[in-house]
RODO-2510 file (C-alpha; in nm, 4 decimals, decimal comma):
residues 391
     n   res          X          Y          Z
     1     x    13,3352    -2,8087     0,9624
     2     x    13,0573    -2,5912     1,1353
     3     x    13,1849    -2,5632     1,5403
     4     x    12,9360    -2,4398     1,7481
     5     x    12,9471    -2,0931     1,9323
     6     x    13,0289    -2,2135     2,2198
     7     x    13,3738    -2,3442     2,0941
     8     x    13,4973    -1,9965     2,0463
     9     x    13,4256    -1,9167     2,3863
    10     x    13,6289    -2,2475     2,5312
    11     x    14,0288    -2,1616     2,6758
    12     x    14,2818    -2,3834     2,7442
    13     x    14,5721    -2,4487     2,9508
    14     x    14,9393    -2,2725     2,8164
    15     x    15,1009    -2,5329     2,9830
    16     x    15,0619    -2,7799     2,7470
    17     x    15,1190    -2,5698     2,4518
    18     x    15,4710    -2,4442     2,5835
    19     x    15,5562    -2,8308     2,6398
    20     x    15,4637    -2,9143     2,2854
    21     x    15,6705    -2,6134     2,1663
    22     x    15,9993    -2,7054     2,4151
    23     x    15,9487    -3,0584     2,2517
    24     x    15,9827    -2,9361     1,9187
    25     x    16,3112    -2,7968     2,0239
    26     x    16,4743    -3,1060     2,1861
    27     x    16,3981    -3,2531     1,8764
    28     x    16,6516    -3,0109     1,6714
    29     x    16,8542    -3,1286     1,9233
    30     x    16,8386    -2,8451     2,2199
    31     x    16,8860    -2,9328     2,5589
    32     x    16,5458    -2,8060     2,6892
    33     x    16,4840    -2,7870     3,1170
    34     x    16,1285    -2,8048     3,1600
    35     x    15,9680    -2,5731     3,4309
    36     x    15,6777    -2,5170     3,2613
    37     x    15,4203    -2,8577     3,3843
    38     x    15,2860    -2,8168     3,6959
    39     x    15,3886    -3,1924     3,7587
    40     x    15,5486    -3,3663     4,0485
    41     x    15,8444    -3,5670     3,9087
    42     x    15,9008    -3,8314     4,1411
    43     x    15,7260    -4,1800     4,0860
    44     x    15,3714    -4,2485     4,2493
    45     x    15,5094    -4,4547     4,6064
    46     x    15,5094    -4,8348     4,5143
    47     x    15,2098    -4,9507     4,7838
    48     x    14,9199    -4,7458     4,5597
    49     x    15,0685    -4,9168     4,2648
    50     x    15,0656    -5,2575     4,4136
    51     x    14,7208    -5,1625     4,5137
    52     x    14,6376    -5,1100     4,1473
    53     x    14,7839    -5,3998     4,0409
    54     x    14,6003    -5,6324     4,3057
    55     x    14,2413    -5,4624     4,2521
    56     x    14,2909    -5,5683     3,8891
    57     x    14,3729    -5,9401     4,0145
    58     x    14,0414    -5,9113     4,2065
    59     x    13,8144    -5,8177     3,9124
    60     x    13,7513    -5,4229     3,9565
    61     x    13,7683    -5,3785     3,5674
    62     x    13,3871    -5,2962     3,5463
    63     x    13,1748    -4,9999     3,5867
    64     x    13,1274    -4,8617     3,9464
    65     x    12,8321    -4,6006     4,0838
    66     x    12,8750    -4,2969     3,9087
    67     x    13,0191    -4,0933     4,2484
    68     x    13,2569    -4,3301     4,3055
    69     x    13,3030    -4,6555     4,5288
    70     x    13,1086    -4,6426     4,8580
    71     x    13,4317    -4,7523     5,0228
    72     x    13,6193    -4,4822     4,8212
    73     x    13,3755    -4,2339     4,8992
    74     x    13,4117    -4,3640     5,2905
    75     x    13,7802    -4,2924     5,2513
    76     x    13,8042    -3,9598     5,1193
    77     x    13,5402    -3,8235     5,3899
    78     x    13,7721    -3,9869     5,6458
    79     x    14,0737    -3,8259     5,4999
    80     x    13,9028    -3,4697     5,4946
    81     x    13,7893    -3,4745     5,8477
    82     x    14,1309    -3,5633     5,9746
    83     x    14,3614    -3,3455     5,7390
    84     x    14,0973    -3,0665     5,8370
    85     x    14,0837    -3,1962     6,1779
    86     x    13,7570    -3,0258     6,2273
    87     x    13,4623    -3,1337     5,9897
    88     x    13,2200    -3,4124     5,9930
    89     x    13,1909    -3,5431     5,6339
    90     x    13,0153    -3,8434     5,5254
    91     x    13,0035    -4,0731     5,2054
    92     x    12,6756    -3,9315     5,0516
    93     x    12,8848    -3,5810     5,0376
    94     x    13,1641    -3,7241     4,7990
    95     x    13,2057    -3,7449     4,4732
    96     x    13,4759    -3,9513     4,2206
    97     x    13,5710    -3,7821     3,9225
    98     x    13,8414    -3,8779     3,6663
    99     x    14,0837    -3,5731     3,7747
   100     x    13,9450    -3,2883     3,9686
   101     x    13,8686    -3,0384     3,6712
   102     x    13,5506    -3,2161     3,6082
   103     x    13,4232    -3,0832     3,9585
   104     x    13,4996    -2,7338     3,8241
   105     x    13,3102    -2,7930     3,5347
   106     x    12,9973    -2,9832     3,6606
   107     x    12,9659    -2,7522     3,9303
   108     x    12,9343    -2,4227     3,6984
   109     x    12,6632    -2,6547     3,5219
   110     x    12,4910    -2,7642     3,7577
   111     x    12,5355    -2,3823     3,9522
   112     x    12,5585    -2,1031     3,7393
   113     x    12,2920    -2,0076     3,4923
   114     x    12,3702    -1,7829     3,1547
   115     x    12,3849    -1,4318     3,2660
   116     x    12,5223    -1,4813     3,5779
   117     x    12,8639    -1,4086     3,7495
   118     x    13,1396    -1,5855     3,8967
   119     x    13,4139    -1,4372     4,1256
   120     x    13,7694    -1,5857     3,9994
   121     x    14,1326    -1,5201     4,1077
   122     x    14,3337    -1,3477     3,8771
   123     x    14,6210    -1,4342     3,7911
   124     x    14,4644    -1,8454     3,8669
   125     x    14,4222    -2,1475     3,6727
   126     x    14,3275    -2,0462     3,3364
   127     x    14,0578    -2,3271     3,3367
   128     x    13,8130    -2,1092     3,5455
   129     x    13,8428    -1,8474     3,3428
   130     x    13,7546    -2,0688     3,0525
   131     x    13,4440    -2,3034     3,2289
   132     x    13,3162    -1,9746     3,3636
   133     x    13,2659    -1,8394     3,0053
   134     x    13,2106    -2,1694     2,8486
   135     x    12,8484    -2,1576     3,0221
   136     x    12,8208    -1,8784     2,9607
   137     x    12,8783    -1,7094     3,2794
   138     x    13,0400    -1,3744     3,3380
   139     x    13,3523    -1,3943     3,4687
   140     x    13,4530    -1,1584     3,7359
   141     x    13,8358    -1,1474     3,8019
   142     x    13,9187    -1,0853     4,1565
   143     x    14,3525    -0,9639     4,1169
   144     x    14,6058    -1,1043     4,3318
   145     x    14,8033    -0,8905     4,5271
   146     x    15,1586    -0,9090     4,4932
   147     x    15,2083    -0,6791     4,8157
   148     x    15,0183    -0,8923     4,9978
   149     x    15,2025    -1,2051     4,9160
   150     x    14,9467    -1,2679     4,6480
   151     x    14,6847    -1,2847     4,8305
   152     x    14,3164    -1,0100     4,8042
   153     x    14,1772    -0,7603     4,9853
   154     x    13,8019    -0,8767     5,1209
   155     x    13,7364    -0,5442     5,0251
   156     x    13,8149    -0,6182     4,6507
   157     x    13,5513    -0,9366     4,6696
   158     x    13,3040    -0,6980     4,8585
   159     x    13,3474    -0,4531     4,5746
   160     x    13,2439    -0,7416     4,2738
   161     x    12,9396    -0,8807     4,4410
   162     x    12,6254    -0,8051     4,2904
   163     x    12,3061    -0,9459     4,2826
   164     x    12,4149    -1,1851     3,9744
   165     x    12,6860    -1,3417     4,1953
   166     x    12,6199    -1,6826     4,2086
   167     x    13,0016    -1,8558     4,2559
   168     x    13,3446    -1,7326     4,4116
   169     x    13,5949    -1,9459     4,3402
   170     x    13,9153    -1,9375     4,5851
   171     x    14,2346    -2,1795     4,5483
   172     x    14,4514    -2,2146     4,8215
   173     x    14,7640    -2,2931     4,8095
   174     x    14,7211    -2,1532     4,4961
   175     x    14,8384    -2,1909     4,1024
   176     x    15,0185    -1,9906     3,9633
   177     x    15,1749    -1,7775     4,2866
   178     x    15,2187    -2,0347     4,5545
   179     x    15,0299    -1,7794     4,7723
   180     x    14,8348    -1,8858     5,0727
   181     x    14,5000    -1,7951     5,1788
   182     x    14,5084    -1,6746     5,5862
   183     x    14,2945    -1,8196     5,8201
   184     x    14,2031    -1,4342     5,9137
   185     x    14,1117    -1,4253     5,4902
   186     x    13,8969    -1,7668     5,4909
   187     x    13,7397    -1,6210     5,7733
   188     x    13,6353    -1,2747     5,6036
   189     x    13,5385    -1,4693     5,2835
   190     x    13,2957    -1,6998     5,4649
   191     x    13,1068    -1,4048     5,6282
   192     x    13,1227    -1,2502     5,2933
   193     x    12,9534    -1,5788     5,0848
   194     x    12,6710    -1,5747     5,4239
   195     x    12,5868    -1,2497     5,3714
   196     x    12,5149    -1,2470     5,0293
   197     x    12,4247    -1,5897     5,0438
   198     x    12,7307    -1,7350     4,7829
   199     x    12,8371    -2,0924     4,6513
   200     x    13,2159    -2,1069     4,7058
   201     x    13,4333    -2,3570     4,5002
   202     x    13,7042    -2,3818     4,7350
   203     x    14,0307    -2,5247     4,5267
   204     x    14,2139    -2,7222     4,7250
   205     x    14,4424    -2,9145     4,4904
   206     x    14,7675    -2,8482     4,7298
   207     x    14,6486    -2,8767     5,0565
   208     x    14,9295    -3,1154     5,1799
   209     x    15,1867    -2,9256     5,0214
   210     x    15,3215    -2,6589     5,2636
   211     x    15,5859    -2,5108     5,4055
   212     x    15,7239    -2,3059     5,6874
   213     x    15,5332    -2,4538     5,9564
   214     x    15,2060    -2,3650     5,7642
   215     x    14,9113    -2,5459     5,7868
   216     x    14,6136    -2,5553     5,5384
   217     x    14,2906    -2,4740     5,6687
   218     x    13,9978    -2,4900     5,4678
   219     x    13,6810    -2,2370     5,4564
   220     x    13,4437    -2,5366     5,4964
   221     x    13,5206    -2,4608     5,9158
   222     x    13,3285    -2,1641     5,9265
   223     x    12,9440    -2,1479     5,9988
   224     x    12,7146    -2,1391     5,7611
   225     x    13,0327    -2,2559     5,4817
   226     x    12,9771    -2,6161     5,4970
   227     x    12,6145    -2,6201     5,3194
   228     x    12,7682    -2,3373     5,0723
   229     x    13,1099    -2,4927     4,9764
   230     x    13,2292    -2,7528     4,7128
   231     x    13,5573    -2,8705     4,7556
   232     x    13,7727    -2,9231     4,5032
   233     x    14,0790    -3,2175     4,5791
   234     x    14,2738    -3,4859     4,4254
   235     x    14,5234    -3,7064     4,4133
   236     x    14,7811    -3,6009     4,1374
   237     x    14,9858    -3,3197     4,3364
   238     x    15,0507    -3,4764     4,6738
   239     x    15,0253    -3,8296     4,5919
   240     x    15,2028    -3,8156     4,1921
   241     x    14,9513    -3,9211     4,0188
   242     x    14,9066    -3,6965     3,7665
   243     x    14,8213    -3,9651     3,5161
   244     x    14,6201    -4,1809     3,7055
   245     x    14,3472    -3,9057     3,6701
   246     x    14,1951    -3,9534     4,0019
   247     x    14,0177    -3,6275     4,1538
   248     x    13,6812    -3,5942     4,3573
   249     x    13,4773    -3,3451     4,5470
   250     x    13,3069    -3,2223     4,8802
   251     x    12,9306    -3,0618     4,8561
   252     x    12,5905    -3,1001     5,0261
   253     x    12,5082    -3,4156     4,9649
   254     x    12,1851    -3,3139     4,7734
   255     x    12,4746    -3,1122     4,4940
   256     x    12,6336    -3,3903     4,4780
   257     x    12,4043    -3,6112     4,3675
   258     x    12,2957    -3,3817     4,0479
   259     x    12,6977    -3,3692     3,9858
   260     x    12,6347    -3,7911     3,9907
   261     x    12,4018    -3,7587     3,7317
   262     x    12,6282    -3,5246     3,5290
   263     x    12,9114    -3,7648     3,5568
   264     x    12,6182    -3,9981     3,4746
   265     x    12,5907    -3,8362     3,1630
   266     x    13,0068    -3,8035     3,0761
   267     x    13,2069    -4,0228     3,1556
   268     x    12,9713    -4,2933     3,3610
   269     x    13,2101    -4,3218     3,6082
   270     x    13,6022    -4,2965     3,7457
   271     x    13,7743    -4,6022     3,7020
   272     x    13,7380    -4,8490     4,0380
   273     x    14,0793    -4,9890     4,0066
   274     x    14,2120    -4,6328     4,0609
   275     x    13,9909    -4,5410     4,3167
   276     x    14,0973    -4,8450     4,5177
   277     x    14,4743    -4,7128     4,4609
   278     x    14,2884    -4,4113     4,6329
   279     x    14,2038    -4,5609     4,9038
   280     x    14,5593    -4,6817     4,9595
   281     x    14,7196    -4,3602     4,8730
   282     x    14,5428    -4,2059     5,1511
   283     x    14,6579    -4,4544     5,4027
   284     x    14,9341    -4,3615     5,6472
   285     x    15,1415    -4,6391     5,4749
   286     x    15,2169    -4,3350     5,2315
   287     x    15,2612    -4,0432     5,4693
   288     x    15,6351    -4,1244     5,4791
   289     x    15,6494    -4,0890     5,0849
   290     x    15,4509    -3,7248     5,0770
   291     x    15,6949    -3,6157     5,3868
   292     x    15,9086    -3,6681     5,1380
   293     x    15,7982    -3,4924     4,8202
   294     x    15,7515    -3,2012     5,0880
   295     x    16,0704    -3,1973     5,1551
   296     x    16,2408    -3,1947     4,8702
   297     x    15,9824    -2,9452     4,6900
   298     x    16,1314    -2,7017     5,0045
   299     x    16,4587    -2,7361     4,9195
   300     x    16,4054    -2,6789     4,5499
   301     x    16,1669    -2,3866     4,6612
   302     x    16,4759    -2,2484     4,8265
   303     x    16,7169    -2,3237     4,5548
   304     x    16,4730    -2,1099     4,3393
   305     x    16,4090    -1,8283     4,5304
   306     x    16,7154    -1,6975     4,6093
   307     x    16,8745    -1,7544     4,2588
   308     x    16,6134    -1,5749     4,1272
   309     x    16,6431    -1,2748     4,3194
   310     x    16,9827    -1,3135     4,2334
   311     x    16,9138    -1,2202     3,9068
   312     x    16,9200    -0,8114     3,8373
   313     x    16,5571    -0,7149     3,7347
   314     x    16,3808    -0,9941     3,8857
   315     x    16,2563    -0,9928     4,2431
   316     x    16,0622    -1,3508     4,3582
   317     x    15,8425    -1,3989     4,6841
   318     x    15,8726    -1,7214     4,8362
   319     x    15,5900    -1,9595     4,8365
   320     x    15,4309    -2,1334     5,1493
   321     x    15,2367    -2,3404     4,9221
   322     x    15,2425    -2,5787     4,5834
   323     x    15,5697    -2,5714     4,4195
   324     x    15,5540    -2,2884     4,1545
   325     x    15,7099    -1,9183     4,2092
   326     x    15,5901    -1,6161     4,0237
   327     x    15,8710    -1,4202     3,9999
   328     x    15,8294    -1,0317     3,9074
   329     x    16,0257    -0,9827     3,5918
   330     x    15,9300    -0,6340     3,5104
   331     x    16,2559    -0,4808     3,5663
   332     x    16,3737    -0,6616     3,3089
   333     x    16,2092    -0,4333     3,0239
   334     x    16,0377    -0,7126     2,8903
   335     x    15,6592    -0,8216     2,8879
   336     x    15,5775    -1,1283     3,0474
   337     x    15,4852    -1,3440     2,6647
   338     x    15,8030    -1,1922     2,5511
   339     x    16,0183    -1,2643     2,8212
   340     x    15,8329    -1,5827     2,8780
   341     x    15,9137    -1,7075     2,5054
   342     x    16,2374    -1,5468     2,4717
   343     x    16,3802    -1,7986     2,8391
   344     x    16,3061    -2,0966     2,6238
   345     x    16,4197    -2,0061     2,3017
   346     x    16,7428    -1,7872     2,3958
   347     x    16,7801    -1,9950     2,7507
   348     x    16,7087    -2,3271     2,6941
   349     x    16,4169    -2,3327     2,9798
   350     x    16,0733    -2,3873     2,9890
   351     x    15,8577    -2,1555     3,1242
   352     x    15,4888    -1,9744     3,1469
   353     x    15,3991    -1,6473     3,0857
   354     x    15,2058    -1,4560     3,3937
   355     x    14,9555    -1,3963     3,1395
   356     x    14,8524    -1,7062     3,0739
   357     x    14,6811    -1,7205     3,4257
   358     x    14,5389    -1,4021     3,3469
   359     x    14,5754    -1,0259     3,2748
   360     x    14,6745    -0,9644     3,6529
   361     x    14,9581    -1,1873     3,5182
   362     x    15,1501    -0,9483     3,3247
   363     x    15,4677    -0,8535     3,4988
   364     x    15,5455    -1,2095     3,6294
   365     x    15,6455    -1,5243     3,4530
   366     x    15,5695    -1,8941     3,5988
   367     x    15,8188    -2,1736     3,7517
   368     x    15,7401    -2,4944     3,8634
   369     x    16,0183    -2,6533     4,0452
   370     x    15,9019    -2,9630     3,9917
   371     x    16,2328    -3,0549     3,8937
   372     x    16,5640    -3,1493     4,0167
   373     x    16,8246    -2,9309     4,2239
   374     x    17,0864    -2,9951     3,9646
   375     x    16,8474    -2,8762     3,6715
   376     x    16,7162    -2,5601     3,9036
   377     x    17,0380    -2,4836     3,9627
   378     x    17,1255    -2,4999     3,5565
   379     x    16,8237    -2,3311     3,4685
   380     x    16,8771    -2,0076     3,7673
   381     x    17,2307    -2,0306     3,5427
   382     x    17,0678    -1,9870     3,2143
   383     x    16,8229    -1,7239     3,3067
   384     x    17,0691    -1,4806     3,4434
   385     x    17,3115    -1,5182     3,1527
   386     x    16,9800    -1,4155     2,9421
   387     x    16,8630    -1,1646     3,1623
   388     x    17,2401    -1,0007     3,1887
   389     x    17,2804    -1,0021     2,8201
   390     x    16,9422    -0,8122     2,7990
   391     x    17,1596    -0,5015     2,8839
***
């Protein structure tokens, strides 16, 4: 079969190949604890799924307007403007999209021409990596500072600029470190992107999922960043609804009508029944349930932390963000595939390599702890037998 070239230049995300490979062992009969899916485990709260259930009743089984519901569209502008408490968003500036990766995708078509650059965290979710070359962009990795609790010098971005630049892409809280992004850095950024007049795709996947008293704050405050920024959100990480594929995006309303007409073009539209679960999700009849996952993510976050730096040859920063920990594993001896590979074949647990969010990756292997206490707690268990019986 003849594949075209752009095929070769297309990525993908480890994730699910580690899960396919963890599967294969619980099927020779291993007992396999999965940390590996960035995936909230608890059940999506019963009031959006009622909500589902009853927009069915009432007929919304047909095709919708390609950016989603006006009502939907209403809602999500409402929700930005008081979870950001300081923008003024409006319908026309929203648009549905089944998940939030399409928004990375149509953006970098409808935004970056062949030849040009885009500014990407490294280590970061391998998909921008891939979408950026899939266009046939140039990708530009901008490294992650472990020192800095995973976060970048402004002089780093400062120093990849050029007159190609045509996209920075930020994520905060981010995947895979569960670093945060300063309001001092969003700040810097912003009159970085004005100055050299940059589109930023601001990722901002985990926005409600924080910790220590932190509160996300998103560049779109800062003058001049509103008319330059495309937000990136959805509802599978704070609401659990992964599989509901519900995602949508914030732009000048004149961008988001050509990403319309690129949905136009895809998928037609995101399902309305979902997008009137939307709606409900972000009502405060669910706040009580995402208190909740917050919660519990904390105490698993803590549960994590300090079992991994428990563990001779691994040293572990503790997130304010998401609910993944990069731990540094290079005084185990081991590279990050090999030590990566070796946890869930030796251990019994399921987990990513840092350099499958990048080559700023190496060094550090991926958790999620998406996952009960009791399994952390057997996993931490696991690791440290392996890691001891490295020496």
């Amino acid at each position: 079969m003849h594949l075209a070239k752009r095929m070769q230049r297309l990525g993908t995300e480890t994730a699910f190949e580690v899960l396919v490979k963890a599967k294969a062992l619980e099927a020779q009969g291993r007992d396999i604890i999965h940390l590996e899916i960035g995936e909230p485990d608890f059940e999506t709260p019963a009031n959006i799924i009622s909500a589902a259930k009853q927009a069915l009743d009432d007929g919304f089984t047909h095709y919708g307007p390609s950016a989603g519901l006006p009502e939907a569209r209403e809602a999500i502008a409402a929700y930005f403007n008081k979870t950001r408490n300081n923008q003024l968003y409006s319908a026309d500036e929203v648009v549905f999209t089944p998940g939030a990766k399409p928004i990375m995708f149509f953006v970098m078509l409808a935004c970056v021409d062949e030849g040009d650059e885009v500014i990407y965290p490294n280590p970061g979710f391998p998909i921008y990596e891939s979408m950026i070359n899939f266009v046939g962009a140039k990708a530009v990795p901008l490294p992650l500072r472990e020192d800095k609790e995973f976060r970048f010098d402004l002089a780093d971005i400062e120093a990849r600029i050029t007159d190609k630049t045509r996209l920075l892409i930020i994520n905060t809280p981010q995947n895979p470190t569960g670093g945060i992004l300063t309001r001092e850095d969003l700040k810097g950024i912003a009159e970085l992107a004005v100055k050299h007049d940059i589109m930023v795709l601001s990722d901002e996947i985990y926005s409600q999922i924080t910790y220590d008293g932190f509160q996300h704050e998103s560049i779109t405050q800062f003058e001049g960043m509103k008319e330059r920024t495309i937000v990136l959100d959805g509802f599978s990480k704070t609401f659990a609804m992964t599989g509901w594929r519900l995602g949508y995006g914030l732009m000048p309303a004149e961008l988001a009508k050509q990403i319309a007409k690129l949905q136009t073009n895809s998928t037609s539209c995101t399902a309305a029944f979902s997008q009137v679960a939307g709606i409900e999700a972000l009502s405060d009849r669910t706040l009580p349930d995402v208190e909740k996952f917050v919660a519990d993510f904390k105490r698993r976050r803590d549960v994590i932390v300090n079992g991994l730096n428990n563990i001779p040859g691994v040293r572990c920063h503790s997130p304010k963000g998401a609910f993944y920990v990069f731990p540094n594993i290079s005084g185990t001896g081991l590279a990050s595939a090999e030590c990566a590979d070796r946890i869930l074949r030796e251990a019994g647990v399921a987990c990513l390599s840092g350099t499958a969010f990048g080559t700023s990756g190496e060094g550090f292997v991926r958790f999620s702890y998406a996952n009960s206490v009791a399994n952390i707690e057997k996993a931490l268990d696991r690791i440290d037998g392996f890691v001891r019986g490295l020496n």
